[in-house]
N, C-alpha and C positions, 0 to 999 in steps of 0.2 A: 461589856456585852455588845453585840452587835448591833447596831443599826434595825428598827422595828419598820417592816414596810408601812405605807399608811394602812389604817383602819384595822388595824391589830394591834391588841391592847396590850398593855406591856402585863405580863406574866410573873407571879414571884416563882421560886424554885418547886414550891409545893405544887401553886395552879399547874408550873408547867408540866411535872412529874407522873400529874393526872391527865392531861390531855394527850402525853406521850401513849401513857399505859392505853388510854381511850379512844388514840389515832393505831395503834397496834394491833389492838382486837378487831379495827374496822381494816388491816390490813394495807392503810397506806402509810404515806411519809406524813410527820410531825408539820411541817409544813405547808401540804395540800389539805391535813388534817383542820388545818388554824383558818385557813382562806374557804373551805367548804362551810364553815360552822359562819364564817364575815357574809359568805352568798347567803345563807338560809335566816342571817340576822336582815340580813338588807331586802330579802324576799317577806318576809315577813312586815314590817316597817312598812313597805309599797302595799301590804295587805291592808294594814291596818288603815292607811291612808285611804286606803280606794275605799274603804267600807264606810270609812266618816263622812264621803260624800252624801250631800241628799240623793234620794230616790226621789222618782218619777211615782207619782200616787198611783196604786193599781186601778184596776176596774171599777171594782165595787165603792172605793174611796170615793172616786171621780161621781159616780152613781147617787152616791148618798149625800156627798156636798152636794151635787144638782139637786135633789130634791129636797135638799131642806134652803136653798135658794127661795125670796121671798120671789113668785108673780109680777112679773110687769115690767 
């Protein structure tokens, strides 16, 4: 078999038979088909990352920890 570029996962004949049929009906090459599906793995991944970050408390939070804040 040929040489796999990075971040494309090696394929048996089955997986690849399906991604064929399923890069066909979307109309392009088996190839733009493989590196579309690595972009929306990796866009995904950066999602999920961003979203693990902490938030900034909203208003109300900020609000309600001030007032239950002892005096003085």
């Amino acid at each position: 078999m040929a040489e796999k570029a990075k971040g494309q996962p090696k394929l048996t004949e089955g997986q690849r038979a399906y991604e064929a049929k399923r890069a066909a009906k979307a109309g392009v090459s088996l190839e733009k088909w493989l590196s579309m599906k690595a972009q929306e793995r990796e866009q995904a991944t950066a999602a999920a990352a961003k979203a693990s970050e902490p938030k900034k408390p909203g208003f109300f939070a900020r609000l309600l920890e001030r007032a239950q804040r002892p005096i003085g």
